[in-house]
PyMOL Python script that loads the backbone (N, CA, C, O; Angstrom):
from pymol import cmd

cmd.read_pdbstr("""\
ATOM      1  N   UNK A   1     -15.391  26.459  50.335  1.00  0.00           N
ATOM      2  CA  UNK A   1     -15.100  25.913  49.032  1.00  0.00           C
ATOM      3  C   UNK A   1     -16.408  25.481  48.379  1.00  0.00           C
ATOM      4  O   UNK A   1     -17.343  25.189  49.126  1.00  0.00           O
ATOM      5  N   UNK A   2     -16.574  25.409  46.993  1.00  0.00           N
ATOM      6  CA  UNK A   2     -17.488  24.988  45.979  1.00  0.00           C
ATOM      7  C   UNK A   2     -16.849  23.994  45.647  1.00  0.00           C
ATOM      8  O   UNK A   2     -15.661  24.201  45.397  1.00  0.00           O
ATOM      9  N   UNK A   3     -17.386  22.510  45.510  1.00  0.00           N
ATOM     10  CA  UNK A   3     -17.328  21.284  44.865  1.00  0.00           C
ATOM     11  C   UNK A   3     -18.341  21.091  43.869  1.00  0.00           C
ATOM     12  O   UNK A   3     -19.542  21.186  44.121  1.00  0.00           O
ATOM     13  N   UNK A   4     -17.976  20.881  42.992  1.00  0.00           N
ATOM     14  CA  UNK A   4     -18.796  20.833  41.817  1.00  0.00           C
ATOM     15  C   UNK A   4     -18.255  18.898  41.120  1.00  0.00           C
ATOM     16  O   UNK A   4     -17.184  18.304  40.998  1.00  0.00           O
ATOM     17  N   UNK A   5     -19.694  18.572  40.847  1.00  0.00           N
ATOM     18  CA  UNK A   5     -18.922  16.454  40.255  1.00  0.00           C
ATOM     19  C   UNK A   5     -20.068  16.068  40.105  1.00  0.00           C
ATOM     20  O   UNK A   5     -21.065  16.646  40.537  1.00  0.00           O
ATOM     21  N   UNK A   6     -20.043  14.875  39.370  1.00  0.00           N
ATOM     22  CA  UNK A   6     -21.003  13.760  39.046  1.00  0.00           C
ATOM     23  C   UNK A   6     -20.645  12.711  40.460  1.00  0.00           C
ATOM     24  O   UNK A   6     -19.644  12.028  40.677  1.00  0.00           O
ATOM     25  N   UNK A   7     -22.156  12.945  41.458  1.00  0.00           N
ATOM     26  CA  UNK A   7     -22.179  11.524  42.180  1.00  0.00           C
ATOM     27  C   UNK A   7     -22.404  12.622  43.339  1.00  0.00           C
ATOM     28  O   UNK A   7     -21.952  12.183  44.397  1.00  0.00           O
ATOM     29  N   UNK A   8     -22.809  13.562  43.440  1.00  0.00           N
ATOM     30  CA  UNK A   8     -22.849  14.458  44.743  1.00  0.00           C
ATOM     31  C   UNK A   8     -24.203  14.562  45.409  1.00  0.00           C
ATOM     32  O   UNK A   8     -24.748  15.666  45.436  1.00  0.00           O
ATOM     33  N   UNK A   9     -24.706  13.666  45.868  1.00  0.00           N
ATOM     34  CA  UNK A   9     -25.971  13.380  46.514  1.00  0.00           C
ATOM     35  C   UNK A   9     -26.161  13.586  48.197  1.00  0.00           C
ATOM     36  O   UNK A   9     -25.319  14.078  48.949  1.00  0.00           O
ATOM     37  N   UNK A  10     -27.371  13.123  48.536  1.00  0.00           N
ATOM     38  CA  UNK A  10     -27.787  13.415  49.929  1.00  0.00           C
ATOM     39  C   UNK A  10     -25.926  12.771  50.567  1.00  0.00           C
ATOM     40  O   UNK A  10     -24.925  13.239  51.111  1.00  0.00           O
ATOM     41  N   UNK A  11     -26.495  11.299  49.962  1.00  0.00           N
ATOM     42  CA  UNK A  11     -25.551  10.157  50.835  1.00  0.00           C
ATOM     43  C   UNK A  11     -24.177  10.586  50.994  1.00  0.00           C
ATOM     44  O   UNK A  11     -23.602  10.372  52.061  1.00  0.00           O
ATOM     45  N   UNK A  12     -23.568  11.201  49.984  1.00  0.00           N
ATOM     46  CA  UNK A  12     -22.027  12.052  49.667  1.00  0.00           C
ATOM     47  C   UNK A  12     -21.890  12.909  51.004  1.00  0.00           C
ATOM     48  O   UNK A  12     -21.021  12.697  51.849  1.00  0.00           O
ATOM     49  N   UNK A  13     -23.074  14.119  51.103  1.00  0.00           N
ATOM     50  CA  UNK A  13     -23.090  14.888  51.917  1.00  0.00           C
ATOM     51  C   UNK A  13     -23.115  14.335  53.176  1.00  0.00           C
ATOM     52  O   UNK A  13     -22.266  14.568  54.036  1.00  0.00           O
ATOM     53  N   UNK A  14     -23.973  13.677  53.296  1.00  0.00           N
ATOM     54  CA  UNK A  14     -24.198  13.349  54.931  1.00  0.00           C
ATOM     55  C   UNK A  14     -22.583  12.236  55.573  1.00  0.00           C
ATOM     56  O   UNK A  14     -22.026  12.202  56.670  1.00  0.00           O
ATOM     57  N   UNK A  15     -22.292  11.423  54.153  1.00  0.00           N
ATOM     58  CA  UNK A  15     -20.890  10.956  54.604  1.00  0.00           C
ATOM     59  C   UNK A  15     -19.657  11.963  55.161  1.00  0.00           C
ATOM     60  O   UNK A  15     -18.718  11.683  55.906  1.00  0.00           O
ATOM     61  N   UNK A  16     -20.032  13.306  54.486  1.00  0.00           N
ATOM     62  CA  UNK A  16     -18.811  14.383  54.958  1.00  0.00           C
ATOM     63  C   UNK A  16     -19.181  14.484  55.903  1.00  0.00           C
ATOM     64  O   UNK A  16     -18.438  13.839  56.644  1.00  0.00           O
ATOM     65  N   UNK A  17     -20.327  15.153  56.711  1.00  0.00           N
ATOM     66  CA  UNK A  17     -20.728  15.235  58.272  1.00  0.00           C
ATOM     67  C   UNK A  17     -20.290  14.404  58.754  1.00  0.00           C
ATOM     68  O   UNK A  17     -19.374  14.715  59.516  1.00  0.00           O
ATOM     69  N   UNK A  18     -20.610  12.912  58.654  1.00  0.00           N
ATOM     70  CA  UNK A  18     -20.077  12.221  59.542  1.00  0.00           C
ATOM     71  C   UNK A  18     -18.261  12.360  59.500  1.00  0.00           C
ATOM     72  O   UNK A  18     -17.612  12.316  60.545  1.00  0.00           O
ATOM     73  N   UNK A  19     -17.688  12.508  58.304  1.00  0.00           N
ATOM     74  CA  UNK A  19     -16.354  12.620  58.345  1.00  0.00           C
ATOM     75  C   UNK A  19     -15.919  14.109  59.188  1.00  0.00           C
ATOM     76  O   UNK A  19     -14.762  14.490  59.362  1.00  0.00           O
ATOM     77  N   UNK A  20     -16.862  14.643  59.534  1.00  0.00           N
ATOM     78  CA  UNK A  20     -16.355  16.126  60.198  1.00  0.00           C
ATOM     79  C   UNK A  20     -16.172  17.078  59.670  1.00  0.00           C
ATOM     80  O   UNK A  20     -15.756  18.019  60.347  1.00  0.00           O
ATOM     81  N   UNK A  21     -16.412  17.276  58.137  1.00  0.00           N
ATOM     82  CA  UNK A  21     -16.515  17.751  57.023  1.00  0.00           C
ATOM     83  C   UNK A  21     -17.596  19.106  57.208  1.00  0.00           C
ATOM     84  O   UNK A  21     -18.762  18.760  57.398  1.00  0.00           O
ATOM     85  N   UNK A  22     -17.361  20.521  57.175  1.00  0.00           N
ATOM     86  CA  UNK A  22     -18.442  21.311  57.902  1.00  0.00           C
ATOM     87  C   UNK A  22     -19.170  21.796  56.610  1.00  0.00           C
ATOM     88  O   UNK A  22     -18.740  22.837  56.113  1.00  0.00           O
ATOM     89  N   UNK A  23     -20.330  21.105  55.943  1.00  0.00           N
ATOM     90  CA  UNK A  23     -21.520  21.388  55.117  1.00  0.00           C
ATOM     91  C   UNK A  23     -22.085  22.932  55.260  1.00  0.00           C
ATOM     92  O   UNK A  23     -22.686  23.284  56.275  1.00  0.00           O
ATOM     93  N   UNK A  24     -21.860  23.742  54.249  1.00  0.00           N
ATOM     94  CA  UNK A  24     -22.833  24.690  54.661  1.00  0.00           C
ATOM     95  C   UNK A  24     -23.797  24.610  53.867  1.00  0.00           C
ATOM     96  O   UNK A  24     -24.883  25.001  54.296  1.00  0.00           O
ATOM     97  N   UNK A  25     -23.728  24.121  52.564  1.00  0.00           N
ATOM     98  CA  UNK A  25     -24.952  24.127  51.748  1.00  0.00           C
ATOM     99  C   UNK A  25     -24.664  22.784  50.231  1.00  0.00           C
ATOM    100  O   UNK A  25     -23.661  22.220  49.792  1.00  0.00           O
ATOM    101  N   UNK A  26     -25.664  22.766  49.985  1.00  0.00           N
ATOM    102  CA  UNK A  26     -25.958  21.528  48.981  1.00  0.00           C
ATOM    103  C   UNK A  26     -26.809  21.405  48.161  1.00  0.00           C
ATOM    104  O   UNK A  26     -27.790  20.855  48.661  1.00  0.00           O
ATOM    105  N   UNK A  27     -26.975  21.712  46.827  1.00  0.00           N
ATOM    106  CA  UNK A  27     -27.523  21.593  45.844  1.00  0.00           C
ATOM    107  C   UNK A  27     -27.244  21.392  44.677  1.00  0.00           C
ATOM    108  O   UNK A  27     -26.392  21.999  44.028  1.00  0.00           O
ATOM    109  N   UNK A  28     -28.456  19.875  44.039  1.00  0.00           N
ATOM    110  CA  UNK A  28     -27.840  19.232  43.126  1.00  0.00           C
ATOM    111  C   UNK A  28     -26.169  18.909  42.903  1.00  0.00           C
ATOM    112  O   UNK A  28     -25.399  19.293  43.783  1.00  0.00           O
ATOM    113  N   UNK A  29     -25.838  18.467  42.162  1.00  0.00           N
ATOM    114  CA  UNK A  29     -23.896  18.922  41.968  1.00  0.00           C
ATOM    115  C   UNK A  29     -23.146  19.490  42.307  1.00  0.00           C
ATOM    116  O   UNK A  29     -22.123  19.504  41.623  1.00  0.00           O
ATOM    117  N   UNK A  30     -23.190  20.299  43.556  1.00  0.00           N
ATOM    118  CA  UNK A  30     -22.354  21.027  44.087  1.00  0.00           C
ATOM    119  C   UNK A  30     -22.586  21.492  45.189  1.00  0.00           C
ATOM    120  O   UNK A  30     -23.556  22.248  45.240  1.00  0.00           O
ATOM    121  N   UNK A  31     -21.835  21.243  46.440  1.00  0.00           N
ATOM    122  CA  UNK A  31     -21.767  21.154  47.816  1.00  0.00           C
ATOM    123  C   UNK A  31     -20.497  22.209  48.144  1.00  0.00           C
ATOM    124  O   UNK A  31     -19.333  22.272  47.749  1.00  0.00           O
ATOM    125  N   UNK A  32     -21.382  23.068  49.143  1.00  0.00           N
ATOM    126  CA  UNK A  32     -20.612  24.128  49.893  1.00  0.00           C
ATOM    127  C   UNK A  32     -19.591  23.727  51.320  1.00  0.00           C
ATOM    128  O   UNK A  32     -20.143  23.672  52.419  1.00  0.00           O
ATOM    129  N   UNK A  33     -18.649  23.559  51.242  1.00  0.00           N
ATOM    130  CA  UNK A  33     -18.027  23.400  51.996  1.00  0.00           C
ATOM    131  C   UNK A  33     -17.028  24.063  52.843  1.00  0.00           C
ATOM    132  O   UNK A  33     -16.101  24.617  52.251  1.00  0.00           O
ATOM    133  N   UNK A  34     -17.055  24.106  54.211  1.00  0.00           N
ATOM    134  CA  UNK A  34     -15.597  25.144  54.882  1.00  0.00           C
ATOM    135  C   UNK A  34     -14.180  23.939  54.974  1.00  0.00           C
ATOM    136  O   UNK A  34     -14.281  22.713  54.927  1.00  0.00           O
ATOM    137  N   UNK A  35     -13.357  24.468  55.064  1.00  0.00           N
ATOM    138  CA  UNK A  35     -11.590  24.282  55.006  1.00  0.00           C
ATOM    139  C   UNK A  35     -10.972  25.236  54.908  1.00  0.00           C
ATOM    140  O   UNK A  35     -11.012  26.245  54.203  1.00  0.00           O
ATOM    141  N   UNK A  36     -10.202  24.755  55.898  1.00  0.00           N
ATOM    142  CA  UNK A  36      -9.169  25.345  55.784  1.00  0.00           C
ATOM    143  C   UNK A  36      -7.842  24.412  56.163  1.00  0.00           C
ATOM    144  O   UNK A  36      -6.787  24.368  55.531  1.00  0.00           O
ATOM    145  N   UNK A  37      -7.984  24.115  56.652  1.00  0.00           N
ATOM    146  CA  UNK A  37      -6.938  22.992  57.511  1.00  0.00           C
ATOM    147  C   UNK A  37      -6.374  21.938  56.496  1.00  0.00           C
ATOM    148  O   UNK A  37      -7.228  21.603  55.675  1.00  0.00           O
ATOM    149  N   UNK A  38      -5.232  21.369  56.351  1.00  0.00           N
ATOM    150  CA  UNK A  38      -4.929  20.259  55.270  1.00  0.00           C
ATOM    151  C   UNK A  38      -5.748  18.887  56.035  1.00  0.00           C
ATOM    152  O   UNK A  38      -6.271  18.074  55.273  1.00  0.00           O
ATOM    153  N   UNK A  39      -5.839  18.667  57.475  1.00  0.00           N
ATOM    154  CA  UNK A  39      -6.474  17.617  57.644  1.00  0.00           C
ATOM    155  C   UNK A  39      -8.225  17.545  57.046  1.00  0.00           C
ATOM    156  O   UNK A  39      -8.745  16.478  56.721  1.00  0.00           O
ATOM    157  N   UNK A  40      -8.986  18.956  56.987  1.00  0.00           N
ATOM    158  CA  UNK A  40      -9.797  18.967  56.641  1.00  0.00           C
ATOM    159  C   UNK A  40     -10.306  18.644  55.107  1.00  0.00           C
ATOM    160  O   UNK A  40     -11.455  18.327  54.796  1.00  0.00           O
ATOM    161  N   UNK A  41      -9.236  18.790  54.263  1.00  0.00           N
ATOM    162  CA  UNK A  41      -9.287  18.722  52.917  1.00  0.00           C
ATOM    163  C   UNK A  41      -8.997  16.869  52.721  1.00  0.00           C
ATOM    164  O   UNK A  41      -9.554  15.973  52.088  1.00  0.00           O
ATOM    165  N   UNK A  42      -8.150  16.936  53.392  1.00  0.00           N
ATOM    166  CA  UNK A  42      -7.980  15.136  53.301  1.00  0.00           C
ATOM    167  C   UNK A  42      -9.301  14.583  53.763  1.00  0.00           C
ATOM    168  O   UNK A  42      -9.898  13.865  52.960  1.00  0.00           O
ATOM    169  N   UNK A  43      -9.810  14.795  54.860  1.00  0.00           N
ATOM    170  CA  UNK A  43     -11.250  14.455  55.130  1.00  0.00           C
ATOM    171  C   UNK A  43     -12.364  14.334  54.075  1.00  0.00           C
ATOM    172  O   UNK A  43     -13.057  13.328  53.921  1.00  0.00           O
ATOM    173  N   UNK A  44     -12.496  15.916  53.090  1.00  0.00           N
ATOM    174  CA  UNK A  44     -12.986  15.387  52.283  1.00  0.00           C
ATOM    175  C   UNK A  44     -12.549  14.840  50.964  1.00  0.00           C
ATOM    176  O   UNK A  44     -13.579  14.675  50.309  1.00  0.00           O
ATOM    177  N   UNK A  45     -11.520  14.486  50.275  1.00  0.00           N
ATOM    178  CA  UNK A  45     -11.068  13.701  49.719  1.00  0.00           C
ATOM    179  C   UNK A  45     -11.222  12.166  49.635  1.00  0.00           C
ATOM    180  O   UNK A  45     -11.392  11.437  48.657  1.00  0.00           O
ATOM    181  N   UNK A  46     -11.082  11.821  51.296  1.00  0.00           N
ATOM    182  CA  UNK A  46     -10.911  10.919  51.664  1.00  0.00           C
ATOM    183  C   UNK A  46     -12.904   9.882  51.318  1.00  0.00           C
ATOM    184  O   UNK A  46     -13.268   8.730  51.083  1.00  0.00           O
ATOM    185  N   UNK A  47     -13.539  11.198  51.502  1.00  0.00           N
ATOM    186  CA  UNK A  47     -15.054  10.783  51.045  1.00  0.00           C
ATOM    187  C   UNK A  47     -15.165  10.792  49.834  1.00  0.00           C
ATOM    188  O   UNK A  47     -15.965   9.951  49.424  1.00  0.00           O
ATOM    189  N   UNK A  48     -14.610  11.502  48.951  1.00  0.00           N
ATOM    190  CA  UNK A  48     -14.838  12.197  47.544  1.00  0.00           C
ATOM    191  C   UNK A  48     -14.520  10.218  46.826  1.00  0.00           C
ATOM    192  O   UNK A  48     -15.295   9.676  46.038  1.00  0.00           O
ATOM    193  N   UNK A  49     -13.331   9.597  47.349  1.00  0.00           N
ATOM    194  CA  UNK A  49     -12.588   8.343  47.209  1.00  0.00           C
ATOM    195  C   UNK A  49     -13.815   7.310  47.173  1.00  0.00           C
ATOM    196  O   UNK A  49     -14.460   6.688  46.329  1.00  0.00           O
ATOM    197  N   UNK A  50     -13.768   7.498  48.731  1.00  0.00           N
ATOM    198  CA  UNK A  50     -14.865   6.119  49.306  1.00  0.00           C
ATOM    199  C   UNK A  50     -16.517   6.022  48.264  1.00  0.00           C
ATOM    200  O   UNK A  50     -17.295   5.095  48.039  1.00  0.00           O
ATOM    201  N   UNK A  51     -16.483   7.422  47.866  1.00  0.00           N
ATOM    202  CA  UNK A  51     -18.012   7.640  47.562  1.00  0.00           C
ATOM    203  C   UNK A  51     -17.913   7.389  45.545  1.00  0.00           C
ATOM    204  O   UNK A  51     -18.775   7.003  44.755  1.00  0.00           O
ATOM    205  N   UNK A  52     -16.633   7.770  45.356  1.00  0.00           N
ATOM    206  CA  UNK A  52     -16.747   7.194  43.702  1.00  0.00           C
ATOM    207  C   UNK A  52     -17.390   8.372  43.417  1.00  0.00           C
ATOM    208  O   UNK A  52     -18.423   8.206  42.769  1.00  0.00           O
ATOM    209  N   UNK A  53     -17.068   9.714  43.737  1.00  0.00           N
ATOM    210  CA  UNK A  53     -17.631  11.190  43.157  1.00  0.00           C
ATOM    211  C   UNK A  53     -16.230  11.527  42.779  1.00  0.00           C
ATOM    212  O   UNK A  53     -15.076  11.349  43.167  1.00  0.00           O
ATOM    213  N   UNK A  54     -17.422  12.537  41.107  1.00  0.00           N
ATOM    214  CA  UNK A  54     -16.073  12.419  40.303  1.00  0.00           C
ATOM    215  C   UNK A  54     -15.962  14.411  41.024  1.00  0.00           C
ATOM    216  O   UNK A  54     -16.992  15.013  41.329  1.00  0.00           O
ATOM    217  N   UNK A  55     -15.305  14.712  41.081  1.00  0.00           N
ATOM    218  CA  UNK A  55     -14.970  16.057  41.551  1.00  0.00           C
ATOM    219  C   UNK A  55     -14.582  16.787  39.884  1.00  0.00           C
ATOM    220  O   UNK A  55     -13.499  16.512  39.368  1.00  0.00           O
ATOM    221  N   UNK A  56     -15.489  17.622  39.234  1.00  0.00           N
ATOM    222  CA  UNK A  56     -15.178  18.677  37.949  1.00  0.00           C
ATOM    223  C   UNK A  56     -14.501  20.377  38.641  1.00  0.00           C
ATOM    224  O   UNK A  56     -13.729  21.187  38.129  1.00  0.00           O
ATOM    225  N   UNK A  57     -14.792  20.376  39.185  1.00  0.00           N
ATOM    226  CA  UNK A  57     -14.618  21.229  39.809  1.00  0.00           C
ATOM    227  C   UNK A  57     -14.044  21.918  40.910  1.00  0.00           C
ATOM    228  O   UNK A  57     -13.798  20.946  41.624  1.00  0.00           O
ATOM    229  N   UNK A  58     -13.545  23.190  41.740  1.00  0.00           N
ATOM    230  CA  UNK A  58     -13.075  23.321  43.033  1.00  0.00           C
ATOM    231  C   UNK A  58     -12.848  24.583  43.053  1.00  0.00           C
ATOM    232  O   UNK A  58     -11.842  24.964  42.454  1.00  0.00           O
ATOM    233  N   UNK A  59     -13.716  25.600  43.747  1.00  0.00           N
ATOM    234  CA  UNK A  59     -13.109  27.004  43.605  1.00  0.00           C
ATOM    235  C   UNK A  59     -13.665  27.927  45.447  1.00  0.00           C
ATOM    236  O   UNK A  59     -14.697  27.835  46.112  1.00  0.00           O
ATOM    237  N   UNK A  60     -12.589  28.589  45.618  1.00  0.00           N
ATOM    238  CA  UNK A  60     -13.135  29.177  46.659  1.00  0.00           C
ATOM    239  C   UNK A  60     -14.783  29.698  46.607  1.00  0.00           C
ATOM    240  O   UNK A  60     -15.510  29.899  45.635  1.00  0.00           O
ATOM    241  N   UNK A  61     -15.062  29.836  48.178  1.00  0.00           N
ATOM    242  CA  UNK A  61     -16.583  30.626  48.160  1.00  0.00           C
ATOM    243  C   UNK A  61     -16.503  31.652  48.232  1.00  0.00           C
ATOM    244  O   UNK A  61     -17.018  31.953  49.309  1.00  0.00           O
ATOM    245  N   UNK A  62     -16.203  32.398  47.809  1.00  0.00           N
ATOM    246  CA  UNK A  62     -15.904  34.206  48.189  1.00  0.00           C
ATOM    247  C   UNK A  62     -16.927  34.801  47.372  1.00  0.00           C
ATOM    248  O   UNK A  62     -17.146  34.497  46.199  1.00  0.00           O
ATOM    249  N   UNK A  63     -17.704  35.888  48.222  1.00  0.00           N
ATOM    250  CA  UNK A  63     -18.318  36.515  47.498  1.00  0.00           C
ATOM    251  C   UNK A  63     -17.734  37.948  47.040  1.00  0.00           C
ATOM    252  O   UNK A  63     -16.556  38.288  47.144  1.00  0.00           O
ATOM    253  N   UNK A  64     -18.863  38.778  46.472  1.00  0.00           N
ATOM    254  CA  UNK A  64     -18.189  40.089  45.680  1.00  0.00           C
ATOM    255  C   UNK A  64     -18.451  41.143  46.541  1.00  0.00           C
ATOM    256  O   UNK A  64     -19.392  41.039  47.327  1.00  0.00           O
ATOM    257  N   UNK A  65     -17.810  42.078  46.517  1.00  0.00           N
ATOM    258  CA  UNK A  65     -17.801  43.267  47.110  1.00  0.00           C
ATOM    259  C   UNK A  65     -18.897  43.779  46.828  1.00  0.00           C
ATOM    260  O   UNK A  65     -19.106  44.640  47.683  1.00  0.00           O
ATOM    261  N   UNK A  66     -20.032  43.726  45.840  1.00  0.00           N
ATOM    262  CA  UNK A  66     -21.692  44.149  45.603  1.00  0.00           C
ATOM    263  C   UNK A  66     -21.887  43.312  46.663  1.00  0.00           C
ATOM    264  O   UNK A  66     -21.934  44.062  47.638  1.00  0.00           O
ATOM    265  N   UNK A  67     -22.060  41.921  47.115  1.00  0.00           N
ATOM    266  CA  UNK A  67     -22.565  40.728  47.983  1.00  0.00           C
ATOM    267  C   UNK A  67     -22.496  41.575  49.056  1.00  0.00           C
ATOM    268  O   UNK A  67     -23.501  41.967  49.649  1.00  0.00           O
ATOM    269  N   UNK A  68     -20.875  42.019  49.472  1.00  0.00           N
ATOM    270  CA  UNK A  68     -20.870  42.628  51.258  1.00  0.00           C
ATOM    271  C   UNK A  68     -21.567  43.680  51.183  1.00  0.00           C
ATOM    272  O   UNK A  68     -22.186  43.864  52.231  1.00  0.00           O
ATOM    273  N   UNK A  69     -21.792  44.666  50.202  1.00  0.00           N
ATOM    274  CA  UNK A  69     -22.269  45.867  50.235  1.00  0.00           C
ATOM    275  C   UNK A  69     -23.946  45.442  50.685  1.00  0.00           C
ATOM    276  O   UNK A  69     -24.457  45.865  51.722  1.00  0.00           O
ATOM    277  N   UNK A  70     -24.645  44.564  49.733  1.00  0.00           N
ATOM    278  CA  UNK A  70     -25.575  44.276  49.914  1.00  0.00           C
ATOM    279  C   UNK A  70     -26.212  43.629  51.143  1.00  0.00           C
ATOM    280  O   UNK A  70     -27.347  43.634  51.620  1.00  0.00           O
ATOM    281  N   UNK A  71     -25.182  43.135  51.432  1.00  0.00           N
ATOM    282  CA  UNK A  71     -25.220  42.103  52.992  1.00  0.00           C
ATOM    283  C   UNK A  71     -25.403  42.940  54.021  1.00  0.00           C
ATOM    284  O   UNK A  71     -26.370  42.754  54.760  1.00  0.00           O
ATOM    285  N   UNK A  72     -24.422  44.113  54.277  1.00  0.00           N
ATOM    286  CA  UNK A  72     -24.178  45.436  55.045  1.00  0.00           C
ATOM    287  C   UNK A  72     -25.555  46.438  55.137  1.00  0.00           C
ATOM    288  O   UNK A  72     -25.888  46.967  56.198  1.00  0.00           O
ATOM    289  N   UNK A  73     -26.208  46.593  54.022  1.00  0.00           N
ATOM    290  CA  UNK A  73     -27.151  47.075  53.884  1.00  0.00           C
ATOM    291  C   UNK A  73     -28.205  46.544  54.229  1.00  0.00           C
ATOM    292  O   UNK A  73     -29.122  47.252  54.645  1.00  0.00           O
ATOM    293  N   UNK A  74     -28.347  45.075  54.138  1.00  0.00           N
ATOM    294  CA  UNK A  74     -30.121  44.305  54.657  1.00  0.00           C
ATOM    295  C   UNK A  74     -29.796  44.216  56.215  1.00  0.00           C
ATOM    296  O   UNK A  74     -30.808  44.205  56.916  1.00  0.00           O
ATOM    297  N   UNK A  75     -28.524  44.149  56.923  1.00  0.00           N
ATOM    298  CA  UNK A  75     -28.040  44.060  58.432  1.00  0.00           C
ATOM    299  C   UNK A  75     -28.418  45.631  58.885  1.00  0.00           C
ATOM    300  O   UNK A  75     -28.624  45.563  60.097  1.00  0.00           O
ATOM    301  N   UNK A  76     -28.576  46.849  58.494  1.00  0.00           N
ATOM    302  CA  UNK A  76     -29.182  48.130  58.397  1.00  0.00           C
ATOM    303  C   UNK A  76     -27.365  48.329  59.048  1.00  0.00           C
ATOM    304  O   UNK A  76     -27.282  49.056  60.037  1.00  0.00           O
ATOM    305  N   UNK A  77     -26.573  47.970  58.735  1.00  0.00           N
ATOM    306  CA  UNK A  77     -25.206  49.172  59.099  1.00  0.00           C
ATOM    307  C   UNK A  77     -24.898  49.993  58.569  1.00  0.00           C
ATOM    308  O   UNK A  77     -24.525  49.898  57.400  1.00  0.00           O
ATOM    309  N   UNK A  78     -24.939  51.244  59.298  1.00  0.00           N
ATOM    310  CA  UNK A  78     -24.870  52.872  59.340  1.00  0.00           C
ATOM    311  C   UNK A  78     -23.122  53.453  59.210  1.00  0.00           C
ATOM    312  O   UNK A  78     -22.690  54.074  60.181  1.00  0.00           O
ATOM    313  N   UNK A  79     -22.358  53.265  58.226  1.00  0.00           N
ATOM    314  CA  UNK A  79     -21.138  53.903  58.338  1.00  0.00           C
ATOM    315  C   UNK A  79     -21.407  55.341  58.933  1.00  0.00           C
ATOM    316  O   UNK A  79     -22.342  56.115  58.727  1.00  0.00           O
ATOM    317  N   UNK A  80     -20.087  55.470  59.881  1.00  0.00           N
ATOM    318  CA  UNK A  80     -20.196  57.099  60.382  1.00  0.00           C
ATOM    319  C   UNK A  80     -19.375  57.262  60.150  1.00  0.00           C
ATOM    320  O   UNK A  80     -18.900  58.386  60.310  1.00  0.00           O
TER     321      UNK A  80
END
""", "prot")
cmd.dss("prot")
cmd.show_as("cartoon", "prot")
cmd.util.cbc("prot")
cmd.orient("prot")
């Protein structure tokens, strides 16, 4: 997931780690996050609360079918 808000700092982030919250990436306003699980989403909610971040935003991370193509190609895989 993409979180996008006003108030999304180091301290935000590192509170999700400690909440168990699995960070993959973070910059400025918007923090990459995995979920799937409803306990996991309450987890971060439950920080989003404590931390007074306003959440604008929320959209899956999925990339594009150019992304895998491109991805496939720098990994050197050879369709046969």
């Amino acid at each position: 997931m993409i979180a996008t808000g006003v108030g999304i700092n180091e301290g935000f982030v590192a509170a999700l780690k400690t909440a168990g919250v699995e960070v993959a990436d973070h910059q400025g306003e918007e923090v990459h996050f995995l979920a799937s699980l409803p306990a996991e989403y309450m987890a971060f909610w439950k920080v989003v609360a404590e931390h007074e971040v306003e959440i604008r935003s929320m959209k899956k991370d999925v990339g594009s079918l150019e992304d895998a193509v491109l991805n496939a190609m720098e990994a050197g895989y050879v369709a046969r």
